[in-house]
N, C-alpha and C positions, 0 to 999 in steps of 0.2 A: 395584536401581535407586534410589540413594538421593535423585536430584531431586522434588522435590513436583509434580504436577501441576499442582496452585493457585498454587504456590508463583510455578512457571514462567508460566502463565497472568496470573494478577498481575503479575507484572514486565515482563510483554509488552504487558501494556492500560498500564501506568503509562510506560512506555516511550512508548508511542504518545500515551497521553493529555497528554503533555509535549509530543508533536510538533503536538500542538492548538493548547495553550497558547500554547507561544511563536511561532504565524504569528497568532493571534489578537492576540498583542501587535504584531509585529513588521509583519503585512501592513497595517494600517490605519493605520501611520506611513510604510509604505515607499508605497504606492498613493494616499496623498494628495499626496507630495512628487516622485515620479516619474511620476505621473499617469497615464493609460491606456498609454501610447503608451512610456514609458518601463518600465514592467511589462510592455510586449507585446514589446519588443526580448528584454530580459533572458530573458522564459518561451519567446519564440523561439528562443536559442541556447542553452537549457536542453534543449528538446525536440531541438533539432539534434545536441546532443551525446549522448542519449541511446541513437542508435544507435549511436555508434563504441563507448560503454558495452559495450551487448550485443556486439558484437565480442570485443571486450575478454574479458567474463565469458564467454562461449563456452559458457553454460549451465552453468557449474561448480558455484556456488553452493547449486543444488539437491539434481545431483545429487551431490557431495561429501558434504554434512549429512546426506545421505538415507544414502550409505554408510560413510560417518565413523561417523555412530550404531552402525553395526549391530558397529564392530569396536575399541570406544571404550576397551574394557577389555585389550585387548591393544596397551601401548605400541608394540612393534615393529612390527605390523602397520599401526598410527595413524601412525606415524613415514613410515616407507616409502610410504603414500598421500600422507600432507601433499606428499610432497617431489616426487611425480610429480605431482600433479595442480599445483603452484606452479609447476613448471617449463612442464608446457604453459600456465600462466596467464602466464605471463611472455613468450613465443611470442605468446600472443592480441594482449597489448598492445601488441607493439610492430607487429603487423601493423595493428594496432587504429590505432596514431598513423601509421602510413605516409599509411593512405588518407586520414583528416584531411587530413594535410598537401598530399596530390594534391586533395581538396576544396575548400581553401581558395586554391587556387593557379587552378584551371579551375572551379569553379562560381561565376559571374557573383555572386549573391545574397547569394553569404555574404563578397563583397568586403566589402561595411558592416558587419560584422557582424565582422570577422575578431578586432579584441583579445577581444571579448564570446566568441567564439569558443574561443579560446585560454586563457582565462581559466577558463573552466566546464571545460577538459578536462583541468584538471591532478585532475578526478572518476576519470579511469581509471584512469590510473597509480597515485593509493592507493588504488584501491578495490582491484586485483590485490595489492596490499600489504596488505592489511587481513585475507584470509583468514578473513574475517567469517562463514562457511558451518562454521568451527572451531569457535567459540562456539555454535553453535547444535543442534549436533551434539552436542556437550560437557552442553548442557543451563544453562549458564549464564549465564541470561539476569537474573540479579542484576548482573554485571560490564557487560554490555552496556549495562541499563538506566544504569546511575551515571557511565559514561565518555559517554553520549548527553547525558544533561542536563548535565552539566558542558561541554559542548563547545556548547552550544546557549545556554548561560547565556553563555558567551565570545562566542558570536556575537551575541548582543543587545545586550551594550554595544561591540561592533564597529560595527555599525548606529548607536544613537545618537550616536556617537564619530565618526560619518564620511562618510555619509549627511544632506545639510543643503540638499540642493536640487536641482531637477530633472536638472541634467547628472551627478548623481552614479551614474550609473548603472553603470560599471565597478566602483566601492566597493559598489553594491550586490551585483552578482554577487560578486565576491567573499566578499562575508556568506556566501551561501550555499555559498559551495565550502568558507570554512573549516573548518567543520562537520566536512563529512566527512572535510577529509584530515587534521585533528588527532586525527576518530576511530581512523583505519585507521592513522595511525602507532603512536598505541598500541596498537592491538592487533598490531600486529606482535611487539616486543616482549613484550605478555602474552602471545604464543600459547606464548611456553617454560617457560611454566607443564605445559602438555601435550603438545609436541612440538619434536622439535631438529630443524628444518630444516636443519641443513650437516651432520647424520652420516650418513654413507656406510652408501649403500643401493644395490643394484643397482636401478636403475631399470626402468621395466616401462612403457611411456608407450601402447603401443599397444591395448593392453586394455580403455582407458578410450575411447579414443575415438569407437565407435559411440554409446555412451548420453548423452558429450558435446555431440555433432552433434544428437541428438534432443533432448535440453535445449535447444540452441542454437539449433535450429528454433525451440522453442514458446518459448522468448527474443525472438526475434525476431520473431516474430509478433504475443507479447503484446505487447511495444516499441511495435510499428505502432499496436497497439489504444490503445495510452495515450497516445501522442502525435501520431498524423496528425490528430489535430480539427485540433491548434493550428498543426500545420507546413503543413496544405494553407491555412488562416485565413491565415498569414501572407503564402503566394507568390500566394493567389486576390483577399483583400482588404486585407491592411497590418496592419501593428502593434496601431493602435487597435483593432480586432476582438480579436484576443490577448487583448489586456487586458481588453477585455469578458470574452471566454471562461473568461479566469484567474479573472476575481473569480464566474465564475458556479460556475466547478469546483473553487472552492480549499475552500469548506466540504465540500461533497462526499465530497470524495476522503479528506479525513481526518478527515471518520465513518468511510467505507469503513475505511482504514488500521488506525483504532481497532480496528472488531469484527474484522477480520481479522486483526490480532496475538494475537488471540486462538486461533482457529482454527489459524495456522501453527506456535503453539508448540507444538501437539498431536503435528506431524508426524514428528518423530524419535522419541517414542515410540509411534507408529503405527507406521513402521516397524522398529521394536525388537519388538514384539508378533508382526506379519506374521512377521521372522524367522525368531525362536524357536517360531512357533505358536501362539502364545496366542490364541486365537482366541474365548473369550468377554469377555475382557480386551477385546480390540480392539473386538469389539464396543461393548463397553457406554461404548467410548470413543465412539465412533460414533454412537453416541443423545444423549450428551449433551453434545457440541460441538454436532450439529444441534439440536436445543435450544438455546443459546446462542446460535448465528448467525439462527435464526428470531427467538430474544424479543426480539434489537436491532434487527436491521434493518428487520422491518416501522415500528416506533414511532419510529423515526429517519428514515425514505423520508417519512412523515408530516409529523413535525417541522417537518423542510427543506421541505416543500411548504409548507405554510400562514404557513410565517415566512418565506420568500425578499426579499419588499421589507424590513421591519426589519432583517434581517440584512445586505444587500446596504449598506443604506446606514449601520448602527454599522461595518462592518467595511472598507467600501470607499470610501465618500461618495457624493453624489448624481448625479456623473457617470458612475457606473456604474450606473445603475439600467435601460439597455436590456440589461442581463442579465441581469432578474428572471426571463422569460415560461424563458430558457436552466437557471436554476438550478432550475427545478420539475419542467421534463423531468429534466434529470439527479440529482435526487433520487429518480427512482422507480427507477432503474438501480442504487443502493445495492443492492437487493433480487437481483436478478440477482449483481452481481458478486460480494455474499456467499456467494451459493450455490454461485459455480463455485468460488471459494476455498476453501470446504469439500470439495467434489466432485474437487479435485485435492490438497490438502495432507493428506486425510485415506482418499481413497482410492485418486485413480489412480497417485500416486507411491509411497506404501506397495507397493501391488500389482504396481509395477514396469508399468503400463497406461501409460506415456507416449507409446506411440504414437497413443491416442485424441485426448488433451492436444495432441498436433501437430497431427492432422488438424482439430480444433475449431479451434483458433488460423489455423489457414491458412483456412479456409472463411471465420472470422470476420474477418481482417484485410481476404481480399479484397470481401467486403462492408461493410468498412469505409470502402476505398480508394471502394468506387463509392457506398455512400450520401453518405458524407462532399462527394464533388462534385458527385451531382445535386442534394445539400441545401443545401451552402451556397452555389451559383450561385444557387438559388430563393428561401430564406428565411436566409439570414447564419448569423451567430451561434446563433440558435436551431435551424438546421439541422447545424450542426454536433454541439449537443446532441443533435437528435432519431437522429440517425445512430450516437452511440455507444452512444444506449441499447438502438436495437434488438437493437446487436452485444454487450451488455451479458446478453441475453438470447437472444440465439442459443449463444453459450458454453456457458451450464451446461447446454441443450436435448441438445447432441449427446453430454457428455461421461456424459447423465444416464443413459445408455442400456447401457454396461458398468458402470454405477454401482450399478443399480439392485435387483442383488440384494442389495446391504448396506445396503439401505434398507427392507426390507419390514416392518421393525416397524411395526405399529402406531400406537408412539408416537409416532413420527417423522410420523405423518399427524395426529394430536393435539396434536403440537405445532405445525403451521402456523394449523389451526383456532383453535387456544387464542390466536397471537399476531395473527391477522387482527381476531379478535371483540375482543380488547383495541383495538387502534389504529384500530378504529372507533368505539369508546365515545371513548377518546383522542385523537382528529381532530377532534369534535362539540365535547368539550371545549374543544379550543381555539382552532379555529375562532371561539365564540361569545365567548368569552374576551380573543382577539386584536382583536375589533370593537367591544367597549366601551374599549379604552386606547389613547388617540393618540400617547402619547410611546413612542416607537419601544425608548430600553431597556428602560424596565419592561413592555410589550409583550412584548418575550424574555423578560426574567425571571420574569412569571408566566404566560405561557402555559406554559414549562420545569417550572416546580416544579409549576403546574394539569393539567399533560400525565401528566409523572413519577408522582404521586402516585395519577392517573387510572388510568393501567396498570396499575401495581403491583397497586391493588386487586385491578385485576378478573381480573388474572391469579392472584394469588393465591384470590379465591372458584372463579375455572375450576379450580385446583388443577392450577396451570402447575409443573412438576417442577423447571423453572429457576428459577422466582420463590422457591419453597421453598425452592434449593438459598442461592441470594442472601442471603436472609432469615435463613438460619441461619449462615452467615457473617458477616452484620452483627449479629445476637443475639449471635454468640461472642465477637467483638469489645468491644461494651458489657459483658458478664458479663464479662470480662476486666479491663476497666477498672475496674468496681465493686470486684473483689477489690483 
């Protein structure tokens, strides 16, 4: 297995932490010029188009990577999978754009909406081109990382280049689709780096298709969970509300992102391990992603809480600020989502358990569907938040339950302890911290570094096995430098 663990884990957080960056730059130019209502269109035919998505992917993604890994070293066998599973992906998508087009033709709603429509979906078409579950499978998430920020760097000066005032909102969507289909073209091309798509294989299509269906269920499911706040916000109360919602979930979701790129990049050699049997390997993978996903996300659920009004208005302006009370509820749901993230990329896919992953997602969607409307008919925007996070925490509850013999370490109970007792030391901090400084940036910036500095400590006096591990990787780096 010549991929680094760290190696891959680092490219995946630098990956992600790029996907930070640049909406840190990008959303708080595009949200002042397009305003609530103009961000609530655009993130409404985002989220509309993200079901024909899962259509589209039909669950592949998963499970491809998951069984790509295990047969990576045998060209022939890689070859012959690529080429069945591309082919029913190719199938998906164009069933995928039929129903669009029966959508956009008889659903009333998405009349207004139809170019913004049409615009965000040219997302499926390369995304079945992109064969992006290759790469990941491969382990090479060095190439993934360096084609991401380059294509991200192109879309920022797309934005400034064209994007100049509130009707620009077709150029805005656009921004965002470029992204991804300049991703997925190349990687179509690189993928013959490790497989030739057009040589002749007997095909085998039917084989795949039950554990496809099952992906494609908890595809769909999680779909619902990620986007019915905003699509029922939109048909129950308007645009404006969206845009509220966007700016309360846009920090959110990519903290989430962040600690979870982490976490996923484990997953092919999770499954590589399960395989072959390696079974104290696996293990001690298992100890120390759950370590990892505990030491962020408590102190990051934190974070977000006590900073929502500064952050809400460096990043969105003052017109958004009825999405503060939204952005504190869903900061405590980081904590949830990181867990089932962990709980499925590290054990119930490995384990080949993806029927529990259905039944979680289905339980949770439909409680999604009825919180989502008794909450946001009573309390807006904020009932929308309140509603994902319960579903945020219903997830990892059901899935915890075949999980939870690979969880009996010890340490694994030691390390929620160690990251709880930190980000309460850490919360006092900057709670107290955030009430003596009125200017809203420096407010962030040193509650961040008073916060940072905070934990670290104290995680390291608890003799948090994470903190250590961190610590000696940022020492390796400095004594490196010195030489």
């Amino acid at each position: 297995m010549p991929k680094s663990l760290k190696k891959n884990a680092f490219f995946n957080f630098v990956k992600c932490f790029m996907n930070i960056i640049f909406p840190i730059i990008s959303f708080p130019y595009a949200s002042r010029i397009l305003l609530p209502q103009g961000i609530g269109r655009v993130n409404f035919a985002n989220s509309v188009i993200e079901y024909f998505l899962i259509i589209a992917e039909l669950g592949i993604s998963t499970y491809a990577a998951r069984e790509a890994a295990k047969i990576r070293d045998d060209k022939e066998k890689l070859n012959k999978f690529a080429r069945e599973i591309f082919t029913i992906n190719i199938f998906s998508t164009v069933f995928s754009y039929t129903l669009l087009l029966f959508s956009l033709i008889f659903v009333d709603k998405f009349s207004e909406y139809r170019t913004l429509l049409i615009i965000c979906s040219t997302k499926v078409l390369f995304t079945t081109a992109g064969i992006a579950w290759l790469f990941t499978a491969m382990e090479d998430f060095g190439y993934i990382t360096m084609r991401s920020i380059a294509f991200q760097v192109l879309s920022l000066i797309f934005l400034f280049a064209f994007v100049h005032d509130s009707g620009d909102v077709y150029q805005y969507a656009a921004m965002g689709v470029f992204s991804n289909v300049g991703s997925n073209i190349f990687n179509f091309f690189y993928s013959r780096k490790y497989i030739n798509l057009f040589a002749k294989t007997k095909l085998e299509l039917r084989k795949h298709f039950k554990p496809i269906f099952v992906f494609f269920g908890i595809g769909c499911a999680n779909k619902i969970n990620q986007a019915i706040d905003a699509v029922m916000l939109g048909f129950m109360l308007g645009d404006i509300y969206v845009g509220f919602y966007s700016a309360a979930s846009k920090l959110s979701k990519m903290v989430i992102e962040l600690i979870t790129s982490v976490v996923s990049s484990f997953m092919p050699r999770s499954s590589y391990y399960v395989e072959n049997n390696l079974q104290k390997e696996y293990q001690k993978v298992i100890e120390k992603v759950f370590g990892v996903a505990m030491f962020f996300s408590f102190p990051a659920a934190a974070g977000l809480f006590v900073l929502c009004k500064p952050l809400i208005l460096i990043f969105s302006g003052e017109q958004y600020l009825p999405a503060a009370s939204a952005m504190q509820v869903l900061s405590i749901g980081i904590i949830g989502w990181v867990t089932n993230s962990f709980l499925n990329n590290l054990i119930i896919t490995p384990q080949r358990k993806e029927k529990y992953a259905l039944a979680s997602r289905i339980a949770a969607a439909s409680f999604n569907i009825a919180f989502n409307y008794i909450f946001i008919k009573k309390l807006g925007v904020f009932g929308a938040a309140l509603a994902t996070v319960i579903v945020e925490f219903i997830l990892p509850s059901i899935v915890l339950i075949p999980s939870f013999k690979y969880l009996k370490s010890k340490q694994n109970l030691i390390a929620i302890l160690q990251a709880v007792s930190g980000t309460a030391v850490m919360f006092a901090v900057i709670y107290f911290t955030g009430n003596l400084i009125e200017i809203n940036f420096l407010k962030i910036i040193f509650c961040v570094a008073a916060g940072s500095i905070t934990y670290a400590l104290a995680e390291l006096i608890l003799r948090n096995k994470t903190a250590f591990m961190l610590w000696g990787i940022v020492n390796g780096i400095i004594c490196k430098k010195r030489k």
